[in-house]
Structures are given as C-alpha cells and as structure tokens.
C-alpha positions as a printed NumPy array, in Angstrom:
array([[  4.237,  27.377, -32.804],
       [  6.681,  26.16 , -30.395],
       [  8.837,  28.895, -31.189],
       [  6.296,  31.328, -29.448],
       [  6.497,  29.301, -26.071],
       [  8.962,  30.604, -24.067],
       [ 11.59 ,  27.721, -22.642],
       [ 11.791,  26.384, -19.642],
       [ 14.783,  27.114, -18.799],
       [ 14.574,  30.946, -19.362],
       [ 11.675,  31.645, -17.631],
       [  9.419,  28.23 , -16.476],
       [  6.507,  30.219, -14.674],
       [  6.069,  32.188, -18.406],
       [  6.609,  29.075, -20.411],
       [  3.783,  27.225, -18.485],
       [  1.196,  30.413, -19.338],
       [  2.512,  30.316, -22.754],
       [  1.637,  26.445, -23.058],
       [ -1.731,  26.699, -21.261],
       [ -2.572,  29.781, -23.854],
       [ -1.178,  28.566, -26.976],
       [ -1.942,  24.599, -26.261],
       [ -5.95 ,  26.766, -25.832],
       [ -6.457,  24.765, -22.62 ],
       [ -7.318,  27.922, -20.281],
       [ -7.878,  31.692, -20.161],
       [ -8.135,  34.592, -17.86 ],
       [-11.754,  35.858, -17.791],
       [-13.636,  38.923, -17.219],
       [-13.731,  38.221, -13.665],
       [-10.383,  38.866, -11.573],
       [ -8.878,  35.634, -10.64 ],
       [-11.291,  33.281, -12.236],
       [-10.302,  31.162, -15.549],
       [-12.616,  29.926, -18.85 ],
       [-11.415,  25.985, -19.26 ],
       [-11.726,  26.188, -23.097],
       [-12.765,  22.643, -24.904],
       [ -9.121,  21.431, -25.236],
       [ -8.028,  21.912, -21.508],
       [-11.992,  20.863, -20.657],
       [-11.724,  17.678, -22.447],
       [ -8.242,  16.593, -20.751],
       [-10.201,  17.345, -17.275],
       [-13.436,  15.082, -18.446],
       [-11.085,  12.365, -19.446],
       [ -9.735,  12.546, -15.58 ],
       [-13.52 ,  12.691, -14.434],
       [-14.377,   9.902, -16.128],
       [-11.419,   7.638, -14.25 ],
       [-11.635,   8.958, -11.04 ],
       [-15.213,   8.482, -11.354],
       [-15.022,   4.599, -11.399],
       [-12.976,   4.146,  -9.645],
       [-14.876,   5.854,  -6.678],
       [-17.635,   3.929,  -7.785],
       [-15.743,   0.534,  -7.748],
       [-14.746,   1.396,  -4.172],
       [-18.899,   1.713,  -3.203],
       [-19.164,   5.451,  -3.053],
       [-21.993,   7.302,  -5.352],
       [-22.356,  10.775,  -6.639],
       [-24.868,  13.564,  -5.172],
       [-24.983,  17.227,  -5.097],
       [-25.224,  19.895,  -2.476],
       [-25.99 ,  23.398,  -2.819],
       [-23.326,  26.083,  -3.503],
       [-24.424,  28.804,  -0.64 ],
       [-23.731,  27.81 ,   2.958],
       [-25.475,  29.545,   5.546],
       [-22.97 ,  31.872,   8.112],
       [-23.61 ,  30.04 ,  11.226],
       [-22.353,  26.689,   9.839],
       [-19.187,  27.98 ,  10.041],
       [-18.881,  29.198,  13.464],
       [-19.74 ,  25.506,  14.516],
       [-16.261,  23.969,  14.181],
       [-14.137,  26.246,  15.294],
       [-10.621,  25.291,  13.308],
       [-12.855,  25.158,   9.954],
       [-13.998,  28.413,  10.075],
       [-10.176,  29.9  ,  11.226],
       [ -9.097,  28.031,   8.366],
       [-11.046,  29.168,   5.711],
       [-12.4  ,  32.484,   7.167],
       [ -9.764,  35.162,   4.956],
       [-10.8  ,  33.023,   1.815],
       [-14.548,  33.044,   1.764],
       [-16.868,  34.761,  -0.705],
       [-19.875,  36.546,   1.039],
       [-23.546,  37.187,  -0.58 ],
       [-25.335,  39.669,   1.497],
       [-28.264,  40.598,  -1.02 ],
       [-30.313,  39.052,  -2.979],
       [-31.733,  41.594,  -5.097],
       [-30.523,  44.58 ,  -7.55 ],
       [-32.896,  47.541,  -9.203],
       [-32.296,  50.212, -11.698],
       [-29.853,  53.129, -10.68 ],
       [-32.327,  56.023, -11.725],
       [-29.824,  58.767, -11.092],
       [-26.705,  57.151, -12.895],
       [-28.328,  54.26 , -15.143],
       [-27.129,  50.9  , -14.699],
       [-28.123,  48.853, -11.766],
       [-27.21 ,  49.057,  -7.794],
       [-27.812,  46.951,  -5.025],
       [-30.916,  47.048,  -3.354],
       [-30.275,  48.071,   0.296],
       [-33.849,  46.829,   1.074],
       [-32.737,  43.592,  -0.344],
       [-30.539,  42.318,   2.503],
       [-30.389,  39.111,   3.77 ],
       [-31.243,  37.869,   6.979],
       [-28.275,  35.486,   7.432],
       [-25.131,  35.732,   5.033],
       [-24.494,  32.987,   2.702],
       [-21.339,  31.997,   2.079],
       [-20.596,  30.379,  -1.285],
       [-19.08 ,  27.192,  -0.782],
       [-15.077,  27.176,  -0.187],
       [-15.679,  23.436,   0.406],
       [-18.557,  21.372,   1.847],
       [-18.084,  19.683,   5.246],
       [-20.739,  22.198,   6.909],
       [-23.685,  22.122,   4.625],
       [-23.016,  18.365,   3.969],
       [-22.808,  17.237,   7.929],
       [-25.711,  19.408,   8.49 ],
       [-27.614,  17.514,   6.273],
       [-26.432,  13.842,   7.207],
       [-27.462,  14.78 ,  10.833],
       [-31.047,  14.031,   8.934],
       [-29.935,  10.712,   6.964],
       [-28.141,   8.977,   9.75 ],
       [-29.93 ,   7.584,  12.706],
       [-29.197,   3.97 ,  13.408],
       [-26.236,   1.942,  12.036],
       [-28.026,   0.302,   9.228],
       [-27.618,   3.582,   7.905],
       [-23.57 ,   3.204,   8.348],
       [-21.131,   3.75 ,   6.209],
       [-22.464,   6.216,   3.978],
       [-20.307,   7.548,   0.756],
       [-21.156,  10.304,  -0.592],
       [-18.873,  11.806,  -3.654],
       [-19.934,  15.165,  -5.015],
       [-18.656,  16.917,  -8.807],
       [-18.87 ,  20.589,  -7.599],
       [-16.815,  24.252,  -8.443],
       [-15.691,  26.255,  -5.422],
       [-14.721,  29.465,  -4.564],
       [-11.609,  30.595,  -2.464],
       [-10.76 ,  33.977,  -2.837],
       [ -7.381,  34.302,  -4.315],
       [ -5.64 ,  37.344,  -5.471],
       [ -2.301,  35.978,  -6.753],
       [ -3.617,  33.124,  -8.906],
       [ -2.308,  31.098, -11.83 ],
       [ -4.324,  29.154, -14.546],
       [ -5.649,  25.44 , -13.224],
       [ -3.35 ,  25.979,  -9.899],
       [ -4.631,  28.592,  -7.923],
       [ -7.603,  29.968,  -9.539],
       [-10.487,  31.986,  -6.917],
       [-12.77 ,  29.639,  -8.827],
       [-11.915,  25.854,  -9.654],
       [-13.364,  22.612, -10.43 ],
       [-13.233,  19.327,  -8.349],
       [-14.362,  16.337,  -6.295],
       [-15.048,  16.219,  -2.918],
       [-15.669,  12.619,  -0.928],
       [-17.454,  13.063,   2.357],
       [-18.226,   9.759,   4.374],
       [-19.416,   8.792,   7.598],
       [-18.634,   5.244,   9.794],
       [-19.47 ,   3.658,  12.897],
       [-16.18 ,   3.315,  13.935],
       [-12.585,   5.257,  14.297],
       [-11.028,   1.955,  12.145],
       [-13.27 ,   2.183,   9.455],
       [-12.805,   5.891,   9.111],
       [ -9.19 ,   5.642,   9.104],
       [ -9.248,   2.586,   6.837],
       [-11.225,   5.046,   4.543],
       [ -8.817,   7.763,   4.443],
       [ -6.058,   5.494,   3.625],
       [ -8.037,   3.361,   1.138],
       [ -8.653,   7.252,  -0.548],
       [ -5.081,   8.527,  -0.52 ],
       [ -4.426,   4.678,  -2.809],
       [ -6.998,   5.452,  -5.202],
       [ -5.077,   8.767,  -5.926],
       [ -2.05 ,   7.783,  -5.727],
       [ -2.85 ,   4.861,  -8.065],
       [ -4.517,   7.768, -10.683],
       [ -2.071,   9.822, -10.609],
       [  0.793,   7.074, -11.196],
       [ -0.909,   5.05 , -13.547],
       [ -3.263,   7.438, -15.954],
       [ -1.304,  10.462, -14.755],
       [  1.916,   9.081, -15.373],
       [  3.046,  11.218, -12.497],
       [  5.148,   9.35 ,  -9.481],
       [  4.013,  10.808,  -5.936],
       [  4.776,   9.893,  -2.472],
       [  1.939,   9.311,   0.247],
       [  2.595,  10.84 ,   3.396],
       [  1.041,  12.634,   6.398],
       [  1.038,  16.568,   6.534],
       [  2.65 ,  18.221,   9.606],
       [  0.105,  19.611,  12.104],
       [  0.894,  23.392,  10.352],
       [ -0.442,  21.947,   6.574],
       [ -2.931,  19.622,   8.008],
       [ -6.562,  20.609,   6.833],
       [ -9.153,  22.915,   8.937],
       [-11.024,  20.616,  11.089],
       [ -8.956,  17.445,  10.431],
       [ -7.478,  14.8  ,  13.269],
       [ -5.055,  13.632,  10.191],
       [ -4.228,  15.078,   6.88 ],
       [ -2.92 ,  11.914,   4.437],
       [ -1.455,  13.593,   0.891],
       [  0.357,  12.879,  -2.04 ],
       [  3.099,  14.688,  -3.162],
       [  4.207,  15.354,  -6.669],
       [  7.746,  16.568,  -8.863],
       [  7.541,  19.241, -10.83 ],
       [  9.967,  19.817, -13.764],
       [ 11.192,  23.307, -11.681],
       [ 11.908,  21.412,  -8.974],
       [  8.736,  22.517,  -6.581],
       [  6.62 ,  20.332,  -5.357],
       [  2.568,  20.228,  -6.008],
       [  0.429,  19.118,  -3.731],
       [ -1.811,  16.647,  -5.504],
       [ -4.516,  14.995,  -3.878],
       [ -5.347,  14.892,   0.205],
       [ -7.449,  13.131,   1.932],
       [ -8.671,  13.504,   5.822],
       [ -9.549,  11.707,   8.453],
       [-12.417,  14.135,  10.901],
       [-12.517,  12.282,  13.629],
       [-15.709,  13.21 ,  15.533],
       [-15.675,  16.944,  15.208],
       [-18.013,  18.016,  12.339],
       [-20.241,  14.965,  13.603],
       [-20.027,  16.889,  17.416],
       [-20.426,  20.   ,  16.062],
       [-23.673,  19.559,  13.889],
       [-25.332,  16.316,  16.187],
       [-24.595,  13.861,  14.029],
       [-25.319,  10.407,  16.209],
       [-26.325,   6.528,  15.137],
       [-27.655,   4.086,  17.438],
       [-25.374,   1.508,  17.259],
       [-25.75 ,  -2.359,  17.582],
       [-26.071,  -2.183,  21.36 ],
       [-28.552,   0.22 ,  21.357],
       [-25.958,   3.076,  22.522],
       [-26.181,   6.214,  20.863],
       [-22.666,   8.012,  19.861],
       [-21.612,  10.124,  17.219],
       [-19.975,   9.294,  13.935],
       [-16.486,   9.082,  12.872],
       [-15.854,  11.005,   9.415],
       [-13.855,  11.843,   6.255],
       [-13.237,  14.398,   3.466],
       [-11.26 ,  14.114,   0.201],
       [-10.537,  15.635,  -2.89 ],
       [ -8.872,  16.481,  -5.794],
       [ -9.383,  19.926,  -8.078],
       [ -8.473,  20.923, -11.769],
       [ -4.981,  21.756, -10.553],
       [ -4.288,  18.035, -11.66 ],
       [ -4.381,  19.57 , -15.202],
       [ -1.859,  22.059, -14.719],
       [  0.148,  18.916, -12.411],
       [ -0.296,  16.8  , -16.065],
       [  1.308,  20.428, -18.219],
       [  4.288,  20.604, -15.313],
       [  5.143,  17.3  , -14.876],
       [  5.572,  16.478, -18.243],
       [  5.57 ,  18.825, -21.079],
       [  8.592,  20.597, -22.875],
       [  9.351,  23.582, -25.112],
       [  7.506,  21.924, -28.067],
       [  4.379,  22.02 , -26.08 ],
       [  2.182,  19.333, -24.139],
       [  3.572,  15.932, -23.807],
       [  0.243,  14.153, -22.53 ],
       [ -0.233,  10.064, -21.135],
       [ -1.948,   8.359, -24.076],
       [ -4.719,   7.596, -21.042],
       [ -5.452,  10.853, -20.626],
       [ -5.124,  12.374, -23.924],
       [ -8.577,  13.737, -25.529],
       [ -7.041,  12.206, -28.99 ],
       [ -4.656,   9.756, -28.858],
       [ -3.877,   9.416, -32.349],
       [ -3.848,  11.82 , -35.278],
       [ -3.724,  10.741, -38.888],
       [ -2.732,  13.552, -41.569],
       [ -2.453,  12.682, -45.21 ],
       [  0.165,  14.261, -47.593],
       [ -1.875,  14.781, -50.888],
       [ -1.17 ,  17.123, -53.929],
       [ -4.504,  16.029, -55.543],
       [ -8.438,  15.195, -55.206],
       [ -7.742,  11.408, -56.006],
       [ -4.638,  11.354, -53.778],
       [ -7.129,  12.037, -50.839],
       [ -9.632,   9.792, -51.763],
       [ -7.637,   6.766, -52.021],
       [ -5.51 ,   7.471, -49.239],
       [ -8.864,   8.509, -47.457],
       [-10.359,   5.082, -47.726],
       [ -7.404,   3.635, -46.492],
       [ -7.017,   5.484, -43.503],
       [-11.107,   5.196, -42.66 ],
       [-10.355,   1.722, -42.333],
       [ -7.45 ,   2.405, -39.648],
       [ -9.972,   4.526, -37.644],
       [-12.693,   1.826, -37.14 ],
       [-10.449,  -0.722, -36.41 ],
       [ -8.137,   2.075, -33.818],
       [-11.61 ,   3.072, -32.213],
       [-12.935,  -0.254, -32.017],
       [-10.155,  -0.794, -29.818],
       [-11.282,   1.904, -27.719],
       [ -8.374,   4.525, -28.967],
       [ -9.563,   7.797, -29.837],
       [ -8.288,   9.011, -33.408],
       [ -8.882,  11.801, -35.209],
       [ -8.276,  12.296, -39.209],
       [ -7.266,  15.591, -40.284],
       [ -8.028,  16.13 , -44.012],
       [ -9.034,  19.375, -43.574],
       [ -7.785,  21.372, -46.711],
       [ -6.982,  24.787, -45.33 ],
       [ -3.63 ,  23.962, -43.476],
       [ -0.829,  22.411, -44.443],
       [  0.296,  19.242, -43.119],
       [  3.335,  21.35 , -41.872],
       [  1.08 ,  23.501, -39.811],
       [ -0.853,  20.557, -38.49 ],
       [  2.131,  18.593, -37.478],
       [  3.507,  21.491, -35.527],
       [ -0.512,  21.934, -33.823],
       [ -0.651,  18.339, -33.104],
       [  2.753,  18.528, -31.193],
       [  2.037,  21.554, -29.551],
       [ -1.118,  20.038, -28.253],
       [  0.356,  16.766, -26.733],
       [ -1.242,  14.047, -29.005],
       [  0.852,  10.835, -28.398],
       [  1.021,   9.684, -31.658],
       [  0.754,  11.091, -35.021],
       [  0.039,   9.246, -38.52 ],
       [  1.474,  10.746, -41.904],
       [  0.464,   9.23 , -45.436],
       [  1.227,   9.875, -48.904],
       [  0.82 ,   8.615, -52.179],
       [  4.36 ,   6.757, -51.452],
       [  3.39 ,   5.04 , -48.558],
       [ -0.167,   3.947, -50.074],
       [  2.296,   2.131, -53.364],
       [  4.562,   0.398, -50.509],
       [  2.126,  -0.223, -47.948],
       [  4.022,   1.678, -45.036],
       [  3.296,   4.848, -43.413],
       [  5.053,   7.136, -40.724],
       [  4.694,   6.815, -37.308],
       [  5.652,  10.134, -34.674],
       [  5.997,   9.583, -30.868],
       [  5.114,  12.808, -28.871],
       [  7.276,  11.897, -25.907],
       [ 10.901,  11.63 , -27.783],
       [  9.832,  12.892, -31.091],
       [ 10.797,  10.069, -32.68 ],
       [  9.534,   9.204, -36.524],
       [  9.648,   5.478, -37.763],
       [  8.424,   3.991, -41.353],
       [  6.231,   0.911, -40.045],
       [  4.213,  -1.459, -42.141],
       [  0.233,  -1.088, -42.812],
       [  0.027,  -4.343, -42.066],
       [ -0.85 ,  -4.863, -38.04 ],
       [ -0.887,  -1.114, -37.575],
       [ -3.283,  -1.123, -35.25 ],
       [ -1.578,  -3.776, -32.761],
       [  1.32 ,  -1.579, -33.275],
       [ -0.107,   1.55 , -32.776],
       [ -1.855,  -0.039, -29.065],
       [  1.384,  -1.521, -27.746],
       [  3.647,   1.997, -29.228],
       [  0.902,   4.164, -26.442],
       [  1.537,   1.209, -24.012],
       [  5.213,   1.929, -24.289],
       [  4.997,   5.952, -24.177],
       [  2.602,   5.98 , -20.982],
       [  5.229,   3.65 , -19.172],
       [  7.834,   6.125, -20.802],
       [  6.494,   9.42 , -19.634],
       [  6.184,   7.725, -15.917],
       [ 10.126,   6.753, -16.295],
       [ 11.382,   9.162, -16.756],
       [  9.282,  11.217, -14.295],
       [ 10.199,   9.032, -11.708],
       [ 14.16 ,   9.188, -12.865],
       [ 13.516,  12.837, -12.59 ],
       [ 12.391,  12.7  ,  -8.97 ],
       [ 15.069,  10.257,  -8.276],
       [ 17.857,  12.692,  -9.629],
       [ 15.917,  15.65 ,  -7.723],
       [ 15.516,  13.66 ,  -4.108],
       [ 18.054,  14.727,  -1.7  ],
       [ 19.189,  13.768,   1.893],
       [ 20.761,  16.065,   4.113],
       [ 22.102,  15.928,   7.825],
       [ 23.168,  19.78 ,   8.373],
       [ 21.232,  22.732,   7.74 ],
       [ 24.046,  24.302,   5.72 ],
       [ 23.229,  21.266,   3.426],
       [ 19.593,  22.05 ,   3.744],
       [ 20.072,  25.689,   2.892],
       [ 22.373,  24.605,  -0.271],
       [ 20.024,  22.078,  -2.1  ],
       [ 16.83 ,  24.296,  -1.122],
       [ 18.694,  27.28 ,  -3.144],
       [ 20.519,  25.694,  -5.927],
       [ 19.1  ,  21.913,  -6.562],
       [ 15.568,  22.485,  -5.497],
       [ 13.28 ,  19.112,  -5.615],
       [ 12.543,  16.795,  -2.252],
       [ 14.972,  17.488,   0.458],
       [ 15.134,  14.317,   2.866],
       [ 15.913,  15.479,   6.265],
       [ 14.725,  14.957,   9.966],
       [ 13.224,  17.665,  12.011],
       [ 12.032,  18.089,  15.552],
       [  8.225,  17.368,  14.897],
       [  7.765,  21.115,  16.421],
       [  5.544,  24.053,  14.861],
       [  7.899,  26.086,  16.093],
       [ 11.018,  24.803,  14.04 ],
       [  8.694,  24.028,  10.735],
       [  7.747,  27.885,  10.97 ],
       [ 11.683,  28.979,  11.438],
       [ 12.599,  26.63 ,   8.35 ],
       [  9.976,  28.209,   6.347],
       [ 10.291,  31.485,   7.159],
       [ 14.506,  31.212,   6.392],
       [ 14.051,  29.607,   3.306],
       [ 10.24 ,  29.437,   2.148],
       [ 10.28 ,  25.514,   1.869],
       [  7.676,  23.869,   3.98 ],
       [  7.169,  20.176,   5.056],
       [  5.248,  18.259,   2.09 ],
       [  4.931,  14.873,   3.702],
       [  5.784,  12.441,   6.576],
       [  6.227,   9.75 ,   3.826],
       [  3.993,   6.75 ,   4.745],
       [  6.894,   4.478,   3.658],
       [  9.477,   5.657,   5.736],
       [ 11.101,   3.545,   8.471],
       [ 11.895,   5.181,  11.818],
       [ 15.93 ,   6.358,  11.657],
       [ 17.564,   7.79 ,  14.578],
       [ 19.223,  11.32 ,  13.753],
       [ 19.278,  15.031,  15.161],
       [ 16.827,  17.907,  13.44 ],
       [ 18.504,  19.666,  10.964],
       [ 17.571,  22.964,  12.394],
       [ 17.63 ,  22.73 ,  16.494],
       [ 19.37 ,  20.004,  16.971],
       [ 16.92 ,  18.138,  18.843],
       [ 16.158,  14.406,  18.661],
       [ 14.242,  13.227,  15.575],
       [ 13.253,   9.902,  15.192],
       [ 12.317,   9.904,  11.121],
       [ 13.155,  11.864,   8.159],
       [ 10.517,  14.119,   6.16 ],
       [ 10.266,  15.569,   2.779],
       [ 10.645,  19.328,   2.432],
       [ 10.55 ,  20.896,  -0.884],
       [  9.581,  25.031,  -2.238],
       [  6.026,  24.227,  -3.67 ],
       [  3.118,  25.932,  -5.625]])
C-alpha cells in the first residue's frame, strides 16, 4: 500500500492527498469544495475533541450551541468583521422550492423570498454578542465562557482536504469580562491551552506569537497564534486566539453594571481551532509508508495480529492474546485484535502501517512455545522480540517513548529549518531554497509586510511572544526595527 502513495519528496502536495485517501481519513464530496470525514479520519478528530474538551472545561468554560444562520444586518454592525469576511460568506435568500412543471425537477420559489438574508455562519461573534446583550446585565453575571462544537462555512474555491475545505469542523470560545486585564489574561491563558495540545497530544512544537496588524482577525484589538512546521517547510497556522476589546460589545449594546453602580460595556474574546489540526497531525509527521500518529491521539494504539496456519493455532494463541487486551485496556490503551481470516497478516501489517497505529503485536505458534512475541514501532519501524512476561508495562512505557519521539524529532526538524537573516538577499535565498521560519526584523509597517509578500509570497506568521527586543535594521527598507519576527511560505 505504501507503494501507491506518492513520496514526499517527488511531489508533497500529491503525497498528502494520497495519504488522506488511502489512510480513508477524508474525501471529496458531491458538493464542490466540501469533504466527507470518513470513520478513520473522524475518529482521530473525536480523540482531539475529547482533549481539548477538558481541558476547556478545567479552565471554567462550558459548551452551548448557537444557530447556524445569522441574520444580514449583524454584519454591517462591526464594520472590520463584515470587510473581513464579506467575499467568503454563504447567502440563503429563500426558503422554499416547488415542482418545475415545465422541465420536472424542482426550482426555487420566487414567492418564497426572504425578508432579510441569512447568512450561514462563517464564524459566530455576531449572533453570539447579540444574544449575550440579553444574558449580561450586572457583573454578577461576569465572566461568562461560553465554548461552542459547531461546522462553518467559508466559501473557498481552491481547497484541500482538512486544510481549506468551504465547509469544516471546529471550536469556537467566545467570552465576556469586566475588565481589559481579564480579557487579555483570557486570550493568553487560551493561546497556552493550545499550545500545550498541540505540543503535548499533538506532538507538534509551535511558537506563540502575535499576528501583524495585516493577519490579525476581523474585528480584533490583538490576534495571539501559534505557529506550526510542516515537513515542506511551510508553515500552518494552528490555533489563534483574540482579544475584542470593546467593539462587538459597542456594536451590539452589550453593557454590565459594575460594582459602583456605573454602567460600561464589556471587554471580549474569540478562539478557535478547526479540523485543519488533522491534516497539521498527517504533515507534521507522517512519511511515505503512511500516517505516523502520537500514541495520544491515535484511534488504536495497539494492534495485535496472530500468525496461524490452523484452527487450534488461533485458539490458543487467541486466549493468550484476550488476556493482553483486558489488561492493555484496563490501562486505558486502546487495542484492537485482528483475527480476521480473510487477509493475510502481510496485508494487515502493511494496513496497520499505512494507517499510523503506534504499535503493532505479531504472534505465532513460536512465540506462544517461548513465551515472546514481536513488537513494531510505527515511528522508526523498528521490530524487537520482547518477553510475554510484563508486556503490558512494556507496551505503556514503548508509547511513552514514541510520543516524546515523534515531538523530537519535530522539534529537531524546526530547529534545522529556523533561519536568521540580516539582508534581504539572505531573505530571498532561504525563502526560495531552504524554506521553514525565517528570523528577521522588519519595519512594523503594512506597507513593507505587503512588498515582502508580494516579492516572495511569504508573510509574517508571528511576533514570537518569547522574543527579547534586539536592535537591528528591517531587512527590506532599511528602517529601524527593534525585534525580529518569523516569516515563513504557509498553507
């Protein structure tokens, strides 16, 4: 199977599609620019649910829902919002079809038009601040944290399966404080939680930073990000988080009473991440055997396939193995055993590896006589003979050591891939023929960051949160600078 995936270093934007239709994670579907998550791809995506989940809910924030259809005139109440997502919106404009009577089929129903457009939702800040403007009226009610599990729909014509898709899934945090600190401490707090997901179930190092004024978000005071590696060298926005300000609270009337008795309006935040964290997980990661996946976000973490030429083979290698499994998923490790009869263990091996699972069991008559059985690491293919006994101790430290693995040498990768530059022949050198993170100060102008991107398509990922001030010139104009930032081509 992993001859049919193209390599990476032929052709990397085919051998991802190749992965993400052979590993059956996602497909195109009827409708242009849209994807089906199949069960495989689905199940990776639940498993990052589930995380992100609690840990949202360990930081006080709760789940609700808001509709999908936004009416018109919420957008024209915050000016930047609707600029920003204005080319990308989906519009419904009836609500009714009848029969066709001359042609057959079904038309619109030009009696059927609406009143007021509805807009279906390209994210939620409108429909969600209209409605707090009814929940919040004194600050007992203050802060409130609000997480929603929604799809949305952004009208893309150039997409690509789990990164741009005109349809995706995702979370979107919308919160609302007394104060500017609190909002801000929000944000921050926010851009941790992801960058602590992504580094530590991901297995995916990113760098926190601050977009540029150009990438910030529509509506936003700040725009906080992290920033992750791809194996192509491109960076992939990850996860962003924003502080608002006062300007959706302004815009639809949103105002407490505060402890004084003063009324004023409330300071805000939005955050999210989206199913492109799958296809970060496929990039970041995987090779031309398939899908390397973290053992903490793997949908099975362990396969067991016996080697068996007869009935009683199975059976006593069967009862052997059952007793792995209870003891594997009593330790919370999810395990599957394939004695499924109509492929060969050949066949499975190459599925298994082609499908990421971190570690795979093989057993035989052999190893049943000598008490051993074979142990396969996904990450560096590597196949040991280990004892039966404490094969479950072994098997918990051996996805231990693969999910720190996986993260080292994604980090090394970035490392190797990271590049500072004073010049903008430099610039122009790594840009075209390294690729990754290119280090370099800049102006803190739109006006240069639009040059720079125009000349040589890389845009400004991050002002990294960690960096110190440092003197130098802008690699472009010349002018003062008084930090570096990351630039890097990205998806």
């Amino acid at each position: 199977m992993a001859k049919e995936l193209t390599s990476r270093s032929e052709n990397y934007s085919q051998w991802y599609l190749d992965l993400v239709n052979k590993a059956d994670l996602a497909e195109n579907s009827a409708v242009r620019g849209c994807m089906v998550i199949k069960p495989y791809g689905y199940a990776i995506w639940e498993k990052m649910q589930a995380e992100l989940d609690r840990m949202f809910k360990e930081t006080g924030h709760v789940n609700a829902y808001f509709p999908l259809f936004i009416p018109k005139s919420f957008f024209s109440k915050e000016a930047d919002h609707v600029e920003g997502f204005a080319k990308e919106c989906a519009v419904v404009t009836h609500y009714r079809l009848k029969n066709d009577e001359e042609n057959g089929g079904v038309v619109v129903d030009p009696e059927a038009k609406l009143e007021e457009e509805l807009i279906i939702r390209p994210t939620s800040e409108t429909i969600i601040w209209n409605t707090y403007r009814n929940w919040i009226q004194s600050h007992r009610d203050l802060p409130l944290l609000i997480n929603q599990w929604a799809n949305v729909v952004r009208w893309e014509m150039r997409t690509r399966l789990f990164l741009r898709t005109a349809e995706f899934l995702w979370q979107e945090g919308h919160t609302a404080h007394a104060t500017k600190e609190e909002a801000i401490e929000e944000t921050i707090k926010i851009i941790n939680v992801y960058a602590d997901f992504a580094e530590n179930y991901m297995a995916v190092p990113v760098i926190k930073g601050l977009k540029s004024e150009n990438e910030r978000f529509a509506g936003a005071i700040d725009t906080y990000c992290i920033e992750a590696l791809m194996q192509d060298g491109k960076a992939l926005q990850s996860g962003t988080s924003h502080f608002l300000g006062q300007n959706f609270a302004k815009a639809f009337d949103v105002k407490f009473t505060n402890k004084e008795g003063r009324e004023e309006y409330v300071w805000a935040t939005s955050w999210g991440v989206s199913t492109r964290l799958v296809g970060a997980l496929i990039m970041a990661h995987s090779d031309d055997n398939g899908l390397v996946l973290p053992p903490k976000l793997a949908p099975i973490q362990v396969v067991i396939v016996p080697i068996y030429k007869k009935a009683e083979q199975l059976a006593a290698i069967s009862e052997k193995v059952n007793s792995i499994v209870v003891e594997l998923k009593a330790k919370g490790i999810s395990v599957k055993f394939d004695d499924s009869d109509h492929k060969k263990p050949g066949w499975k091996f190459a599925e298994y590896e082609l499908k990421g699972v971190p570690v795979r069991l093989a057993m035989g008559p052999r190893d049943l006589e000598n008490g051993t059985v074979e142990v396969a690491r996904r990450d560096t293919l590597e196949k040991n003979v280990v004892a039966l006994e404490g094969i479950v101790e072994h098997i918990e430290k051996l996805l231990d050591d693969i999910q720190q693995g996986i993260f080292n040498k994604a980090l090394e990768f970035r490392s190797q891939k990271t590049t500072k530059v004073e010049t903008w022949e430099e610039f122009k050198e790594v840009i075209e023929n390294k690729g990754g993170f290119v280090s370099a100060h800049w102006d803190g102008t739109a006006e240069t960051e639009d040059k720079i991107k125009s000349e040589t398509k890389a845009t400004i990922r991050c002002i990294p949160l960690e960096n110190e001030l440092e003197e130098g010139k802008c690699i472009y104009s010349g002018k003062p600078s008084h930090q570096r930032v990351l630039f890097a081509l990205a998806y």
